[in-house]
C-alpha positions as CSV (number, residue, x, y, z in Angstrom):
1,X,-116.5,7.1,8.6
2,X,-116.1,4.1,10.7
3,X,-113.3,4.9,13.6
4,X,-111.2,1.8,14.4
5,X,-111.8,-0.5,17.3
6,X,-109.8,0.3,20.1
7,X,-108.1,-3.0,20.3
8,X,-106.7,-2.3,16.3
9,X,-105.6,1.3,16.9
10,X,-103.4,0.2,19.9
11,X,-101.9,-3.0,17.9
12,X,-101.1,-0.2,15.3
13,X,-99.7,2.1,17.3
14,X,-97.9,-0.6,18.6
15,X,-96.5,-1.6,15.3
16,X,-95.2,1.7,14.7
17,X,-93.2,2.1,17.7
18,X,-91.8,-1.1,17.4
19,X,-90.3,0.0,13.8
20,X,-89.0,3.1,15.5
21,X,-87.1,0.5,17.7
22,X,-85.6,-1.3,15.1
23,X,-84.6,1.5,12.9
24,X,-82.8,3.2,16.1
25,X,-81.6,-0.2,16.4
26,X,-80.4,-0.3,12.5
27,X,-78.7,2.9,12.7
28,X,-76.7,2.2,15.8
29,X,-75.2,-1.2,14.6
30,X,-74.4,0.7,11.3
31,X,-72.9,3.2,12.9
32,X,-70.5,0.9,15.6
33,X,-70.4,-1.6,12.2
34,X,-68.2,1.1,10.5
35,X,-66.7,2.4,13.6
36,X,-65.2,-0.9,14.1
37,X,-64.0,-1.4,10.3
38,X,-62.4,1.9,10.8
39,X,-60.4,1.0,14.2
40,X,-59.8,-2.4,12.5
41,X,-58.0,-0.3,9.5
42,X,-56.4,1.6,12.0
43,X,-54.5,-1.4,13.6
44,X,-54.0,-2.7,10.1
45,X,-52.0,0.4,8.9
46,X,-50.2,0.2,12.1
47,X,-49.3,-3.3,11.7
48,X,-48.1,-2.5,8.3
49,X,-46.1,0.2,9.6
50,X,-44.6,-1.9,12.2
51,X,-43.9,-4.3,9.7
52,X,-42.0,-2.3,7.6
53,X,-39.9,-1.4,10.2
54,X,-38.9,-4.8,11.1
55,X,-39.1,-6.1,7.6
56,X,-35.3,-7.4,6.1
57,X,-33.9,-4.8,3.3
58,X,-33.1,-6.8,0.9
59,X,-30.5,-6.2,-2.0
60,X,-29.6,-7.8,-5.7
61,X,-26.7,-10.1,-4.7
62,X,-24.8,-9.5,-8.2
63,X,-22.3,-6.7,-9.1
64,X,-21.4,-6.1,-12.6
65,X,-18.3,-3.7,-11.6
66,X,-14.8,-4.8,-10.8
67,X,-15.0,-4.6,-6.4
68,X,-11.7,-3.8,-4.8
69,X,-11.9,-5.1,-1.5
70,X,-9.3,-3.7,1.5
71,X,-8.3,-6.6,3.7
72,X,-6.7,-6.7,7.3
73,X,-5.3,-8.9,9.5
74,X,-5.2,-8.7,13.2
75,X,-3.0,-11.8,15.2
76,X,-4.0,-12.7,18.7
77,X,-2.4,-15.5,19.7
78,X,0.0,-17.1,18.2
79,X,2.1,-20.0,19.5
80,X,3.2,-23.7,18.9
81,X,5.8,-23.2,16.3
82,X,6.5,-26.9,14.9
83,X,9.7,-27.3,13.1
84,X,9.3,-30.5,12.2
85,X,5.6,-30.4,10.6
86,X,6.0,-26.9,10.0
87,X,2.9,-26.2,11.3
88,X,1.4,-23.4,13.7
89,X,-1.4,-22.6,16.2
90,X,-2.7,-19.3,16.1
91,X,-6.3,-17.2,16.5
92,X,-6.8,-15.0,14.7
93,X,-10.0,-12.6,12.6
94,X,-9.7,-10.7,9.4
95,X,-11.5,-7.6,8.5
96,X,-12.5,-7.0,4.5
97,X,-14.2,-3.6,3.6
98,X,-15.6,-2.5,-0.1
99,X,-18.0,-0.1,-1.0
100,X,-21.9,-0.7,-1.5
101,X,-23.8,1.7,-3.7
102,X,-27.0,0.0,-2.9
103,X,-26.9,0.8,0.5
104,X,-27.4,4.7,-0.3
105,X,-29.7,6.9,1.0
106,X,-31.1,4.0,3.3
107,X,-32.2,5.4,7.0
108,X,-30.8,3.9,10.2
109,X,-33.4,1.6,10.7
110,X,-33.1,0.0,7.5
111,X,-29.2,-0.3,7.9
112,X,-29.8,-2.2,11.0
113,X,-32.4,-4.7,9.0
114,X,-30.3,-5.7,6.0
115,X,-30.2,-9.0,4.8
116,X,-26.7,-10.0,4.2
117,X,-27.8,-13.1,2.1
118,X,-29.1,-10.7,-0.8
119,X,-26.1,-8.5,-0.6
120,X,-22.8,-9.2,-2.5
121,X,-20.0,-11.4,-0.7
122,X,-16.3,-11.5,-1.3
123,X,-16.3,-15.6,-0.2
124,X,-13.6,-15.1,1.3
125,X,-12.1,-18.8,2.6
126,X,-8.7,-19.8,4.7
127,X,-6.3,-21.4,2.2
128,X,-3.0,-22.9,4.6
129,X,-5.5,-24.3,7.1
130,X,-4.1,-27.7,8.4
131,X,-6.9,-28.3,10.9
132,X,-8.9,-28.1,13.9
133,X,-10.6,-24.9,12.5
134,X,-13.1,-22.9,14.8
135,X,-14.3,-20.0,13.5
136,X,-16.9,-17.7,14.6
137,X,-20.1,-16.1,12.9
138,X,-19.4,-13.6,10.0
139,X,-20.2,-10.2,11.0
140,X,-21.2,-7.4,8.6
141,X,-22.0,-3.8,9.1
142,X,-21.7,-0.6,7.7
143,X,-20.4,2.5,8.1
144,X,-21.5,5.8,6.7
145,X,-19.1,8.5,5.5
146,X,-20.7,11.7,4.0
147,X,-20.9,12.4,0.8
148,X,-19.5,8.6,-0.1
149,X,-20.7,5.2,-1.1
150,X,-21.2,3.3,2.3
151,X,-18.7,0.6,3.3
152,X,-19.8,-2.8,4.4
153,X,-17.3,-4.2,6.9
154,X,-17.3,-7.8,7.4
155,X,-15.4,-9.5,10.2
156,X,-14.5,-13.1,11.1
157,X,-12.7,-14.5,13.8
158,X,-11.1,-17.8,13.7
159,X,-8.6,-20.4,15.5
160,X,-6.7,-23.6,14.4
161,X,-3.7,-24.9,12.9
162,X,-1.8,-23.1,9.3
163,X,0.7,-24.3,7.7
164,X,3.9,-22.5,6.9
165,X,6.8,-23.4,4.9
166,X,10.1,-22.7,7.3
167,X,12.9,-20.9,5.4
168,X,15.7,-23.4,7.2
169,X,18.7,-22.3,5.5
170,X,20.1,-20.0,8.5
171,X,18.9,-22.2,11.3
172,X,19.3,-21.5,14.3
173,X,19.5,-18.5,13.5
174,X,16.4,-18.2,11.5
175,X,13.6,-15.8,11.0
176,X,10.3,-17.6,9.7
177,X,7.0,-15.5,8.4
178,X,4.0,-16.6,10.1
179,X,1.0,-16.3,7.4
180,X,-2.7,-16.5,7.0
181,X,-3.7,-16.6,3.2
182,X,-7.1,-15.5,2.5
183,X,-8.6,-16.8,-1.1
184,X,-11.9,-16.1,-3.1
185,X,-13.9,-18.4,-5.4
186,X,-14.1,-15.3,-7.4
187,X,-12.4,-14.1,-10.3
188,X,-10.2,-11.1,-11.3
189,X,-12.6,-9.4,-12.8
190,X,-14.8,-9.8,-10.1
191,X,-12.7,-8.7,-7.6
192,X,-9.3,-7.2,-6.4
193,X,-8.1,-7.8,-3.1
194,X,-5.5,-5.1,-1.6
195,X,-4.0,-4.2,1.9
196,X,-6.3,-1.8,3.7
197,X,-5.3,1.7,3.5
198,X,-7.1,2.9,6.6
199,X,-6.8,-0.1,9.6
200,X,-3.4,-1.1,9.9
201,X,-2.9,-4.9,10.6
202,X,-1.6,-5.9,14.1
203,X,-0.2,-8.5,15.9
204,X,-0.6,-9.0,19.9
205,X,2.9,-9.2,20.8
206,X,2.3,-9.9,24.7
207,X,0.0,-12.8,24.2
208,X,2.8,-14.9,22.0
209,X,2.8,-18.4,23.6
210,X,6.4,-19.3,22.5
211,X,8.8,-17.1,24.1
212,X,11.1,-19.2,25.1
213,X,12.3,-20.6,21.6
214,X,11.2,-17.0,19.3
215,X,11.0,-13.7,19.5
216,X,8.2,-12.0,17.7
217,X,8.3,-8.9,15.9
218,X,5.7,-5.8,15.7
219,X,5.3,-5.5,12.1
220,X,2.6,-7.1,10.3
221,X,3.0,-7.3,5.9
222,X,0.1,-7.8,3.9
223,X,0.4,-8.6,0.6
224,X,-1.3,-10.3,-2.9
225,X,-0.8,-13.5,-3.4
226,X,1.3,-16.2,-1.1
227,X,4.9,-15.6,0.1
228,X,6.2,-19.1,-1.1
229,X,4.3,-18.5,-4.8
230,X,5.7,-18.9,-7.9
231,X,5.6,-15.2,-9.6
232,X,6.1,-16.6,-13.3
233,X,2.5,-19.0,-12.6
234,X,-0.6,-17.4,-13.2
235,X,-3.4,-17.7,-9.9
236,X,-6.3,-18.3,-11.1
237,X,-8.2,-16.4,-8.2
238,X,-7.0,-13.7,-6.3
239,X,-5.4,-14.4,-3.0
240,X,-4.1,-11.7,0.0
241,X,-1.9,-12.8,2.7
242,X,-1.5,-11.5,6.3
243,X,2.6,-12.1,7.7
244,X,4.3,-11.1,11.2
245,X,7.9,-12.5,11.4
246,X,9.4,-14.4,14.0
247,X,13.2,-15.2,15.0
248,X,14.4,-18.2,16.9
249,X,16.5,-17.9,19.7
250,X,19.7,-20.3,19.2
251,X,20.6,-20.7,22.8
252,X,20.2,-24.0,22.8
253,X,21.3,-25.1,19.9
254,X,24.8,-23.1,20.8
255,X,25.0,-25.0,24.0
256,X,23.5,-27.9,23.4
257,X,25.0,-28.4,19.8
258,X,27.7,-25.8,18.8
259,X,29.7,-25.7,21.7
260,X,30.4,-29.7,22.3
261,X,30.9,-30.0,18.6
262,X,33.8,-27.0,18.8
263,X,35.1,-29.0,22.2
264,X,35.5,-32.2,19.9
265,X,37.5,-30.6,17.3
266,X,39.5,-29.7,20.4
267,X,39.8,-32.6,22.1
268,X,40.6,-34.2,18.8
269,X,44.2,-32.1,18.3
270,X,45.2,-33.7,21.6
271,X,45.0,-36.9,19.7
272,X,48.5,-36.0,18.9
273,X,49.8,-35.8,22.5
274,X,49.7,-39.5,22.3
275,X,52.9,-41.4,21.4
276,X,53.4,-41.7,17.9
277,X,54.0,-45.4,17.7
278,X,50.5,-46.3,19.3
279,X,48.6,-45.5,16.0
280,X,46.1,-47.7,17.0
281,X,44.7,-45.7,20.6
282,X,45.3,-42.2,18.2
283,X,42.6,-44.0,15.5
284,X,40.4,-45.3,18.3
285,X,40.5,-41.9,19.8
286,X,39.3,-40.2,16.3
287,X,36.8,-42.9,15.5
288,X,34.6,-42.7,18.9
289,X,34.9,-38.8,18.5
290,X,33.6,-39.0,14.8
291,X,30.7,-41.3,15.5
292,X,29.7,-38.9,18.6
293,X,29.6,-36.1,15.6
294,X,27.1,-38.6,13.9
295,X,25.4,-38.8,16.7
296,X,24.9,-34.7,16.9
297,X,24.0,-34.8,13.1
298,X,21.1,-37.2,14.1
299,X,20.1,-35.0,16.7
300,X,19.7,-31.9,14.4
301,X,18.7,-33.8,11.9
302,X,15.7,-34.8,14.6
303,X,14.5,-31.5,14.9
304,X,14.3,-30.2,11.1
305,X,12.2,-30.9,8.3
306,X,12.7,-33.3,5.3
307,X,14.6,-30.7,3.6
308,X,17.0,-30.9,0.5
309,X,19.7,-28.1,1.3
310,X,22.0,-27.4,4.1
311,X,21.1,-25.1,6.7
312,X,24.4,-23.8,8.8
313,X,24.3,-25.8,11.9
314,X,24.6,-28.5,9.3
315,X,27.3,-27.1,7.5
316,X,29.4,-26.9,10.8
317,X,29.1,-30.3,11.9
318,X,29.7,-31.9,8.4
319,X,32.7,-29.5,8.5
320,X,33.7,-31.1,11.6
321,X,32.8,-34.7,11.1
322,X,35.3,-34.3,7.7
323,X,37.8,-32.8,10.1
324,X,37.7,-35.6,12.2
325,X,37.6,-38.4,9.0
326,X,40.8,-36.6,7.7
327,X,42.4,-36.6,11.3
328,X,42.0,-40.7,11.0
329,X,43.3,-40.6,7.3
330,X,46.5,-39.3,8.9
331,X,46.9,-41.5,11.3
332,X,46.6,-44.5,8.8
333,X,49.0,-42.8,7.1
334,X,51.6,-42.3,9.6
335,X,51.2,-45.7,10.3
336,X,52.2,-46.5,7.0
337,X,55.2,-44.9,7.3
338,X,56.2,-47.6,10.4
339,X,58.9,-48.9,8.4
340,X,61.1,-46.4,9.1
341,X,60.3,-47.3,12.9
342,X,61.4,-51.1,12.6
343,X,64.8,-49.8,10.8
344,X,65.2,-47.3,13.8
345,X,64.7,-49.5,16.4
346,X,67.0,-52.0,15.2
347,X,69.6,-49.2,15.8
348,X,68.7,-49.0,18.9
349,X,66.9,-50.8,21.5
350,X,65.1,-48.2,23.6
351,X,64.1,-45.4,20.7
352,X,62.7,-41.8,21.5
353,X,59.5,-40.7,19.9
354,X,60.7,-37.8,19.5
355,X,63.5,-38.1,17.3
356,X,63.3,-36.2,13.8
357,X,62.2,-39.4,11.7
358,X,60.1,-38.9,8.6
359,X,56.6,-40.0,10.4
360,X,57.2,-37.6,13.3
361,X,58.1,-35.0,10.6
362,X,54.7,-35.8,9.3
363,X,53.3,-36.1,12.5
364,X,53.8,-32.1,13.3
365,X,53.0,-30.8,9.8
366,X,49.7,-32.6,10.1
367,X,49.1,-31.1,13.7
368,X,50.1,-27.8,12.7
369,X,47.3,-28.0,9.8
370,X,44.9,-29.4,11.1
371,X,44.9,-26.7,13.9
372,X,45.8,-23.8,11.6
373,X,42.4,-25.1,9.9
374,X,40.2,-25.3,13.0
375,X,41.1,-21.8,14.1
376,X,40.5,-20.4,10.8
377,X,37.5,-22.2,9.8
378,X,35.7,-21.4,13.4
379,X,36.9,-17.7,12.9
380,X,35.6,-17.3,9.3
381,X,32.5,-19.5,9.7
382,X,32.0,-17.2,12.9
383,X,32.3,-14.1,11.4
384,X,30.2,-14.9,7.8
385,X,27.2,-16.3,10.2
386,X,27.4,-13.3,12.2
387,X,27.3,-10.9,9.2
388,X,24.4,-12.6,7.3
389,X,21.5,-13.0,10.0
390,X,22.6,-9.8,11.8
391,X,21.6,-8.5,8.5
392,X,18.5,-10.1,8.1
393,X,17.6,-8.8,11.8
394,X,18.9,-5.4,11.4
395,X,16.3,-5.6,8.3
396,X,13.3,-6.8,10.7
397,X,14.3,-4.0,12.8
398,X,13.7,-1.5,9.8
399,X,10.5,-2.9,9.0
400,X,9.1,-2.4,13.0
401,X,10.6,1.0,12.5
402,X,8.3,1.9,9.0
403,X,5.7,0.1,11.0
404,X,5.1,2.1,13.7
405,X,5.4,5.1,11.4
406,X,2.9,3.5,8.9
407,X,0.5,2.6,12.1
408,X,0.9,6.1,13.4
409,X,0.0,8.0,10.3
410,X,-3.1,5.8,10.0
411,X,-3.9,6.3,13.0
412,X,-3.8,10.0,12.7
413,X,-5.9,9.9,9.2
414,X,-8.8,7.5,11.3
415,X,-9.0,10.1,13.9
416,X,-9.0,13.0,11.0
417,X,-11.7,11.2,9.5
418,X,-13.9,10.7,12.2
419,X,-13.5,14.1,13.0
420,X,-14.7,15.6,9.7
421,X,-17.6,12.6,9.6
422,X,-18.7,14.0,13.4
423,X,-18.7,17.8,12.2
424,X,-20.7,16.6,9.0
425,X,-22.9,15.2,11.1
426,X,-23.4,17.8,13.5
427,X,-23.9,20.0,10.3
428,X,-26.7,18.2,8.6
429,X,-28.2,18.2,12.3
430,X,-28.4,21.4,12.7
431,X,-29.7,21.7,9.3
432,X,-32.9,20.1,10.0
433,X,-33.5,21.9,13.1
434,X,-33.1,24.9,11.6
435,X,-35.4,23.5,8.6
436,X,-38.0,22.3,11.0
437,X,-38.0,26.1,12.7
C-alpha cells in the first residue's frame, strides 16, 4: 500500500482541523443565536407587561338600567345681584355620583387607567346660563366601598353669569333664590337625578361679594326640576336645581325712598295752614308735591324689572300720589264753594278766615280726613309689611336651623362610613398576610 505524500497528508490534516473550527464555530453562534432570541422574548414579555399596566381600561359606554344619579352643589362666590336684568355672577362646581357595576373587581392600577370616554355619562349641561361661561375640566374618580358597586364621582367647576327670575312682590324687603339648574340630554328612563344623600350642598357665606345690599343665608335646597316651573307641564328631560337664598337690605330704599315720601304726606296737611281764600298757592303747593311723588315712582321704577304686578314700595307711593291728587280735588272744590265768600264779604269789608262759613266747614272735615287717613294707612300698611316678610325671614331662619342639623347628621354618617370602609380595609389586609404566612 502506497502511503501518502507528505505534502497531501498535511493538506488533509489541515482540512480536518479547519472543520473542527467551523463546527466550534457553528455551535457557538447557535448557541448566542438562541440565547439572544430568548433575552429578546424576555424584554418582549416585559414590554407587554408594562403595557398592560399603562394600557386605558376601557368600558361599554351604554347602560340598559334606569341610573339614579345623586347631585350636589357647592357655591363659592356669589355676587353682582342685578335687579334690573335679573341676572347674577357666581362660581361655582357640582358634584354627581352613581354607581358603576363595571368597575368591579378592577385593581388599583386599573382604577387609575380608566378611560372615561367608554364609560357611561350623565351629560350633565348648565341650563340658566346667561353668559361668560368658564368652566373647568370634568373630573371623574372612584371610590370604593366594600361589599358595594363602586361610585364614580364626577366633578366640574365653573364661573359666569345665571339667570334668575326675582320674586319682586315684597321689595325692599325681598328674599330671592339664587339657582343653578343642571339638565341632561337623557331621558327618564335613562336616568333619575336626586339630591345627594351623603355630601350636603354648601354655600361659602364669607366670600359673598354683595354685602352691602343682601344678606345671605346658610342653607342650600336642592331639588327636581326648576323653582319657577310649571308643575302641571310635563319636562321632557330631567332637570335638578341647586338654591341658597338671599334677603335685601332696605336701608336705602327707607331713607332714600320711604321716609321723604311719608315727609310729603306731611308737609302736604300743612297745605291747610294756608288761608282759605288763596286756593290757588294751596293747589300749587299739592301739585309740585305730587309731581315730586312722580318723580320717586320713576326712581323705583328705575331700579325694578319690567314687571306686571305691584311690589309694596309701589303700593305706598301710589297710595301717596292718590293722597295728594285727592288733596288737590278738595281744594278745587273748596274753591267752588267761593260764592259764599263774595256774599260774605259784601257784609263786610275786612272778613276773617276763620269764621264758620260752609267752605271753612269743609275746609276742617277735609283736614281732619285726610289726616285720620295718613295716620291710619302708615300704621296698617306698617304693621301688615312687618308681619308678612318677618314671616318669610323667620321661615329662612327655620330652614338654616334644619340645615345645620341635616349637614351635621351627614357629616356624622361620612365619618361612620369611612370608619367601617377603613376597618374593612384593615381586615382584608390582614387577611392576606395571614394567607401569604
Amino acid at each position: 500500500m502506497y502511503g501518502l505524500p507528505p505534502e497531501s497528508e498535511w493538506q488533509l490534516r489541515g482540512h480536518e482541523t479547519t472543520r473542527e473550527i467551523l463546527r466550534t464555530l457553528c455551535a457557538n453562534i447557535t448557541e448566542h443565536t438562541a440565547a439572544i432570541l430568548e433575552i429578546r422574548n424576555e424584554r418582549e414579555k416585559q414590554r407587554q407587561k408594562e403595557a398592560e399596566k399603562t394600557a386605558l381600561v376601557k368600558g361599554v359606554g351604554q347602560r340598559t338600567d334606569k341610573v339614579v344619579v345623586q347631585v350636589k352643589f357647592a357655591f363659592l362666590t356669589v355676587g353682582d345681584i342685578d335687579t334690573v336684568t335679573q341676572v347674577f355672577k357666581a362660581e361655582a362646581f357640582y358634584q354627581a355620583r352613581w354607581q358603576e357595576p363595571l368597575l368591579k373587581g378592577l385593581t388599583e392600577n386599573q382604577l387609575k387607567r380608566i378611560d372615561w370616554n367608554t364609560y357611561w355619562d350623565p351629560h350633565l349641561k348648565i341650563e340658566n346660563l346667561a353668559k361668560d361661561l368658564i368652566m373647568d375640566e370634568q373630573k371623574n374618580k372612584v371610590r370604593l366601598e366594600p361589599g358595594r358597586t363602586p361610585w364614580v364621582i364626577q366633578r366640574r367647576r365653573f364661573k359666569g353669569s345665571f339667570i334668575e327670575q326675582l320674586e319682586l312682590k315684597y321689595f325692599p324687603c325681598d328674599i330671592q333664590d339664587i339657582s343653578i339648574t343642571l339638565l341632561t340630554d337623557r331621558t327618564f328612563n335613562e336616568i333619575e337625578l336626586i339630591p345627594d344623600m351623603i355630601e350636603p350642598s354648601y354655600v361659602e357665606s364669607h366670600s359673598f361679594q354683595d354685602q352691602e345690599e343682601w344678606h345671605i343665608y346658610e342653607h342650600v335646597q336642592v331639588a327636581k326640576g326648576r323653582p319657577d316651573s310649571n308643575p302641571e307641564l310635563e319636562r321632557r328631560f330631567p332637570e335638578i336645581t341647586g338654591t341658597c337664598r338671599v334677603k335685601r337690605k332696605p336701608g336705602i330704599y327707607v331713607w332714600n325712598v320711604v321716609l321723604p315720601m311719608m315727609t310729603m304726606a306731611i308737609i302736604s296737611l300743612t297745605g291747610f295752614a294756608i288761608p282759605i281764600i288763596w286756593q290757588s298757592a294751596r293747589m300749587a303747593n299739592a301739585c309740585t308735591l305730587l309731581l315730586t311723588a312722580v318723580a320717586f315712582k320713576f326712581v323705583i321704577s328705575g331700579n325694578l324689572p319690567t314687571i306686571s304686578y305691584l311690589t309694596y314700595v309701589d303700593v305706598y307711593v301710589l297710595v301717596e300720589m292718590c293722597s295728594l291728587g285727592i288733596m288737590v280735588i278738595i281744594y278745587a272744590g273748596l274753591a267752588i264753594l267761593r260764592p259764599s265768600y263774595a256774599e260774605y264779604w259784601n257784609k263786610s269789608p275786612t272778613p276773617s278766615t276763620t269764621d264758620e262759613t260752609p267752605a271753612f266747614e269743609g275746609d276742617m272735615i277735609a283736614l281732619g280726613c285726610l289726616g285720620f287717613f295718613q295716620l291710619t294707612f302708615h300704621i296698617c300698611f306698617g304693621v301688615y309689611f312687618f308681619v308678612k316678610t318677618n314671616k318669610r325671614r323667620k321661615l329662612m331662619l327655620q330652614l338654616d336651623e334644619d340645615y345645620r342639623v341635616e349637614v351635621n347628621s351627614k357629616k356624622a354618617r361620612m365619618t361612620l362610613r369611612k370608619s367601617i370602609s377603613t376597618r374593612s380595609i384593615k381586615i382584608e389586609h390582614y387577611d392576606e398576610m395571614d394567607a401569604s404566612d
